[in-house]
C-alpha positions as CSV (number, residue, x, y, z in Angstrom):
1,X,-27.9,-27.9,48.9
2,X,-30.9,-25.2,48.9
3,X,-34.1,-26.2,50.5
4,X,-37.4,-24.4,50.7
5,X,-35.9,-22.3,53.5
6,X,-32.2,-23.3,54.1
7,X,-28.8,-23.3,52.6
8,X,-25.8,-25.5,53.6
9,X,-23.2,-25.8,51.7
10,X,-20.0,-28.0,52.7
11,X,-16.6,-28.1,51.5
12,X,-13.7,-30.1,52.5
13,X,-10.4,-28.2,52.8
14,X,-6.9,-28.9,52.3
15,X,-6.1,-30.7,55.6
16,X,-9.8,-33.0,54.2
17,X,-11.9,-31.7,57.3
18,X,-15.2,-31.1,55.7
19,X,-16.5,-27.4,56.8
20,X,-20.5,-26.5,56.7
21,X,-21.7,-22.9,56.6
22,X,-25.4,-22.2,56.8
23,X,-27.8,-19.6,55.5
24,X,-31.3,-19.3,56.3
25,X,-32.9,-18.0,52.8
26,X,-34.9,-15.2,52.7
27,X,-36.1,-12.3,50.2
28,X,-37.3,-13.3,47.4
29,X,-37.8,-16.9,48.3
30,X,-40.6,-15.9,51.1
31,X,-42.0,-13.2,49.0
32,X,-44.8,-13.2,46.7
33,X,-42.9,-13.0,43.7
34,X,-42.0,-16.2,43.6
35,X,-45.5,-17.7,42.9
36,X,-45.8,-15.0,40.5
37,X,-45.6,-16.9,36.5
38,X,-42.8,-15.8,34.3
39,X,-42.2,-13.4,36.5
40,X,-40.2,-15.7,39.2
41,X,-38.2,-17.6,36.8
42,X,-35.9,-14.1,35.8
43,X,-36.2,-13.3,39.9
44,X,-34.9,-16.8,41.2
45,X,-32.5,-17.2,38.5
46,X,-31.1,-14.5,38.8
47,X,-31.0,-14.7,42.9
48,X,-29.9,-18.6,42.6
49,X,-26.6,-16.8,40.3
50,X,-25.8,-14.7,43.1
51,X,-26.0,-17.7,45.7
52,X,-24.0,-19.9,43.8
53,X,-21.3,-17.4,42.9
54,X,-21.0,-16.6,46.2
55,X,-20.5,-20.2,47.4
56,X,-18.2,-20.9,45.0
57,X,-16.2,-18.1,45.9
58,X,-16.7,-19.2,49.5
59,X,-14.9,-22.5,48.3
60,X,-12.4,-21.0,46.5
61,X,-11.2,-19.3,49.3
62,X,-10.9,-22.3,52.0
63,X,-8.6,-23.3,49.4
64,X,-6.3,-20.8,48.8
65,X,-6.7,-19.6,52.1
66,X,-6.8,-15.8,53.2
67,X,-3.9,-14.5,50.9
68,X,-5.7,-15.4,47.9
69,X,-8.8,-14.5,49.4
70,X,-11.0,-12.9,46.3
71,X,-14.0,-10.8,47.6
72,X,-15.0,-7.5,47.1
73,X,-14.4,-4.9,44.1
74,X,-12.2,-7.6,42.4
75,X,-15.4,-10.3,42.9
76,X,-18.0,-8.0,41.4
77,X,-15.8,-7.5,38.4
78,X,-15.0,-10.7,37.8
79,X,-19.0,-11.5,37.6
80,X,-19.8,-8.8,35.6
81,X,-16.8,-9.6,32.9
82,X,-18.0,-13.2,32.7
83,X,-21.6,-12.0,32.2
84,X,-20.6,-10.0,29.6
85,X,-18.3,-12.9,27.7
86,X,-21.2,-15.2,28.0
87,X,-23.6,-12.9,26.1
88,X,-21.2,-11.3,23.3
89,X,-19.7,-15.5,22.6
90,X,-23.3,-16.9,23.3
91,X,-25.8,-14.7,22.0
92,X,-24.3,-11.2,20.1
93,X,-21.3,-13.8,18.2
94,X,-23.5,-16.1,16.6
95,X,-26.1,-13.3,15.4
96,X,-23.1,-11.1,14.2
97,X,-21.2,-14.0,12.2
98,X,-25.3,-15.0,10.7
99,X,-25.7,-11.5,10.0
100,X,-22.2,-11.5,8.4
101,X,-22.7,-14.3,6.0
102,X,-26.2,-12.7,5.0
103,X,-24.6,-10.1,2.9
104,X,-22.9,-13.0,0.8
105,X,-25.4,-15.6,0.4
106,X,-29.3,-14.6,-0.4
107,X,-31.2,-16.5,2.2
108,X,-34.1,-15.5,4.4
109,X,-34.3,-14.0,7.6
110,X,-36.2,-17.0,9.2
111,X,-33.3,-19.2,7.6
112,X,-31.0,-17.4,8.5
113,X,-32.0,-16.7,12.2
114,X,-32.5,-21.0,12.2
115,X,-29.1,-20.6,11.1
116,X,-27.6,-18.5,14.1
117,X,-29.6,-20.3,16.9
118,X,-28.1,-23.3,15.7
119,X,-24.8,-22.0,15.5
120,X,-25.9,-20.9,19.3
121,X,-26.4,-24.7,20.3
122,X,-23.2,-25.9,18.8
123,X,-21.2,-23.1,21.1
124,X,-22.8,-24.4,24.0
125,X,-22.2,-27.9,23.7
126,X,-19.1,-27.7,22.6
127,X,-18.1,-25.1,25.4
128,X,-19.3,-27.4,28.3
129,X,-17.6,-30.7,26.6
130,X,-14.3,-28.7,26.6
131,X,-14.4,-27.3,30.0
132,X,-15.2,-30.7,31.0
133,X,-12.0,-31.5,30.0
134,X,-9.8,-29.3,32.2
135,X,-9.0,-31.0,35.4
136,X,-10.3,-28.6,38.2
137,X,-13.9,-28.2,36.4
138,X,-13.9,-32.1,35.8
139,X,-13.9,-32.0,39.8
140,X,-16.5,-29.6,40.0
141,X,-18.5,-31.4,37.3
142,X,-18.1,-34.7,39.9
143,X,-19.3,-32.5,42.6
144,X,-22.2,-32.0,40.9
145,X,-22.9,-35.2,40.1
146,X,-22.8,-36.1,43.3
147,X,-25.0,-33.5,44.1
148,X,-28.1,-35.2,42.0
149,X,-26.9,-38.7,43.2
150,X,-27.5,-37.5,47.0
151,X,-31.1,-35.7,46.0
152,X,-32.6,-38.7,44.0
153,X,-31.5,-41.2,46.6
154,X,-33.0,-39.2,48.8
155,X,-36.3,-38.5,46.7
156,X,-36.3,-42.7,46.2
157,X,-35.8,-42.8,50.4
158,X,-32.6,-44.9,50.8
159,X,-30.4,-44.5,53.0
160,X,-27.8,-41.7,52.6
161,X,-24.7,-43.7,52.6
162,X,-21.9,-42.9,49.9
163,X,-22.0,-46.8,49.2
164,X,-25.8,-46.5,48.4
165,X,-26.0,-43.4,46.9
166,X,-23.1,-44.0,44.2
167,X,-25.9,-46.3,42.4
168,X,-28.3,-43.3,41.7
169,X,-28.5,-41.6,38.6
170,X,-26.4,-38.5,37.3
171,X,-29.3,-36.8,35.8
172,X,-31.6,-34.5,37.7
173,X,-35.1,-33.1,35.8
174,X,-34.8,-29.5,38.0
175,X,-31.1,-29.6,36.8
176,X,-29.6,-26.1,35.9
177,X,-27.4,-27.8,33.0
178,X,-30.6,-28.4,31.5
179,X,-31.8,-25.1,32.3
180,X,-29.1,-23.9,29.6
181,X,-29.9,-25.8,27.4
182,X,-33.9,-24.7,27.3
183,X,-32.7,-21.3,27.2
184,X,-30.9,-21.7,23.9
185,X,-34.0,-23.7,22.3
186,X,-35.9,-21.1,23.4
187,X,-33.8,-18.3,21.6
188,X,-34.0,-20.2,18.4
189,X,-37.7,-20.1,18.8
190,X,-37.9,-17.0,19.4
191,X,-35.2,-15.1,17.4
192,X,-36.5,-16.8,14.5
193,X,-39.9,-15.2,14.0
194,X,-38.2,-12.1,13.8
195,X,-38.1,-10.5,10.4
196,X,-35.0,-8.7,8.6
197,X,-33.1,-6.4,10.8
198,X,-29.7,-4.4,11.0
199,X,-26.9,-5.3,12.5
200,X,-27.7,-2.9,15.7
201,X,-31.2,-4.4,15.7
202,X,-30.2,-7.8,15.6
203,X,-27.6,-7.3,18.2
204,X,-30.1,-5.3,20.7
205,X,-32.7,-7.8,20.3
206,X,-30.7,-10.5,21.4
207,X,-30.0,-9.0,24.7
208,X,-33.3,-7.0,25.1
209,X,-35.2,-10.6,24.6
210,X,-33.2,-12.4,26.7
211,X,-34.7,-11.6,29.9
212,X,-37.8,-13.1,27.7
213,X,-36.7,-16.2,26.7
214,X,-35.7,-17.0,30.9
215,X,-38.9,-15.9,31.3
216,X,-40.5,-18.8,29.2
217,X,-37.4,-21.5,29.7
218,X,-38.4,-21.7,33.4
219,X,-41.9,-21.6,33.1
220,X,-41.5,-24.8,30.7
221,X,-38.7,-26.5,32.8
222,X,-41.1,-26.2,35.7
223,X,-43.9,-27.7,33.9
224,X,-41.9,-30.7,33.0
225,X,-40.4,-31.7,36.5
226,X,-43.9,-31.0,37.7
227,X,-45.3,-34.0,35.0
228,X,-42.7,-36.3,34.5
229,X,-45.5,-38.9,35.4
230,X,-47.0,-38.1,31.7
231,X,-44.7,-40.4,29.2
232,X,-45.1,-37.5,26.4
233,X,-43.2,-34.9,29.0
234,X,-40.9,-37.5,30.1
235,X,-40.0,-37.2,26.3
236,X,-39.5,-33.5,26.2
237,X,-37.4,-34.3,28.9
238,X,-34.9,-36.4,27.6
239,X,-33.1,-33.2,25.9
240,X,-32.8,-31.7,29.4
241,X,-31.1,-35.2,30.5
242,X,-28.8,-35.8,28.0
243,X,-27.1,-32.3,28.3
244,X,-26.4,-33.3,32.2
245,X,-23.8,-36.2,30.5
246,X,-21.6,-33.1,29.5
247,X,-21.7,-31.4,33.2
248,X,-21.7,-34.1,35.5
249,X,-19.3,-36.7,36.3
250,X,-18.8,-39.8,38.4
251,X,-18.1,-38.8,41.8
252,X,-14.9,-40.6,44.2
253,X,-16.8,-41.7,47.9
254,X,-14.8,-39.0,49.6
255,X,-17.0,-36.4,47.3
256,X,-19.8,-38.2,48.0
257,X,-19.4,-37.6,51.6
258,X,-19.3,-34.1,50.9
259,X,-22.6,-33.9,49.4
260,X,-24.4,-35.9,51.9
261,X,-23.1,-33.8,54.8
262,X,-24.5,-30.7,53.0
263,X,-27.6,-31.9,52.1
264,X,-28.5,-33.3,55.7
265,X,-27.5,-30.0,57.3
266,X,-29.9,-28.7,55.0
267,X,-32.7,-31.2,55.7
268,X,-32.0,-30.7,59.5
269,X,-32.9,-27.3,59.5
270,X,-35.6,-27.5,57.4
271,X,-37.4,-30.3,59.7
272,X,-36.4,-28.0,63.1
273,X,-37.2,-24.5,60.8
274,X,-34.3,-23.1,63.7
């Protein structure tokens, strides 16, 4: 649970104690960047990438204990591999197989960059439905569903009980999930005002713009949890909310528990600011 100046995160372990580690943020999150447009959405996302990675990790390892510990050399790597996969299945895949096709069939390249970007979507909505299915991630998925449960019970002011909160909505607007999701809209958008290309080009664009299209998916995500008050952006919202059915999942009371621990750690030090 992040705050405007704290971190907890909590994490029960294999006995079922429930550990809390603390982190007071700093860096970019007191520095001007962040109030900077466009400019703070490729900072904090990138920063909020690191931060969970390294929390996860952190979980990880109260499981497996110190034997299994992964950290270091072997960490990095393992970030920067799944960087790269996510790009090359994500981004350079779609716009090679679209570029591919091209050569057989005579369509344009506004149709056929429509054509990759909605190739794109399908990847991504099918990839999270499938992950949702293995076990372990379903668990993480219920983690983070109790996650939003514990934040809008809070934002509604009920009491943070896991009997109370279990009746709160799955869906978050400031939701990451649907962060994804705006990305790849985005990239269609985008990527399909661009004219004929070659291969090369097409491939380099789709990594060179990228940084871009963040750029513009946070900006508009932070307009639209800012106005959900307006019924037409509560519309534009919807998208964002129904992508969160594939990543969250109904937490057990014992997760539950979890998450409200974390999050009043958090809120404890952000009402002292120790």
């Amino acid at each position: 649970m992040r705050g405007s100046h704290y971190l907890s995160v909590a994490v029960r372990d294999p006995s079922g104690k429930i550990i809390v580690q603390n982190e007071k943020l700093g860096g970019i999150y007191t520095s001007s960047i962040v109030k900077i447009p466009f400019l703070r959405g490729l900072v904090i996302l990138w920063d909020a990438v690191g931060l969970g990675t390294k929390y996860l990790t952190f979980s990880a390892n109260i499981q497996t204990g110190e034997e299994e510990k992964i950290e270091g050399p072997a960490l990095t790597l393992t970030i920067i591999v799944s960087f790269a996969i996510a790009i090359g299945l994500f981004f350079l895949a779609p716009a090679a197989l679209v570029q591919l096709f091209q050569h057989w069939i005579k369509i344009s390249a506004f149709i056929g960059n429509l054509i990759e970007g909605l190739i794109r979507l399908v990847f991504v909505i099918g990839y999270m439905w499938l992950i949702g299915k293995m076990p372990d991630i379903h668990r993480v998925f219920m983690y983070h569903g109790a996650e939003h449960k514990t934040i809008n019970a809070f934002e509604c002011g009920s009491e943070l009980t896991s009997e109370k909160i279990s009746h709160y909505s799955l869906q978050h607007p400031r939701c990451g999930t649907g962060f994804v999701l705006i990305v790849v809209i985005f990239s269609l958008i985008v990527f399909a005002i661009l004219g004929p290309m070659s291969l090369f080009w097409r491939l380099a664009s789709r990594i060179l713009l990228l940084p871009v299209i963040i750029m513009l998916a946070y900006e508009y995500m932070r307009f639209i949890a800012n106005h959900l008050d307006n019924p037409l952006v509560r519309i534009l919202a919807a998208p964002n909310l129904a992508m969160q059915r594939l990543t969250t999942a109904e937490p057990t009371l014992d997760i539950l528990d979890v998450a409200i621990t974390a999050f009043n750690s958090m809120y404890d030090q952000e009402k002292l600011g120790v």
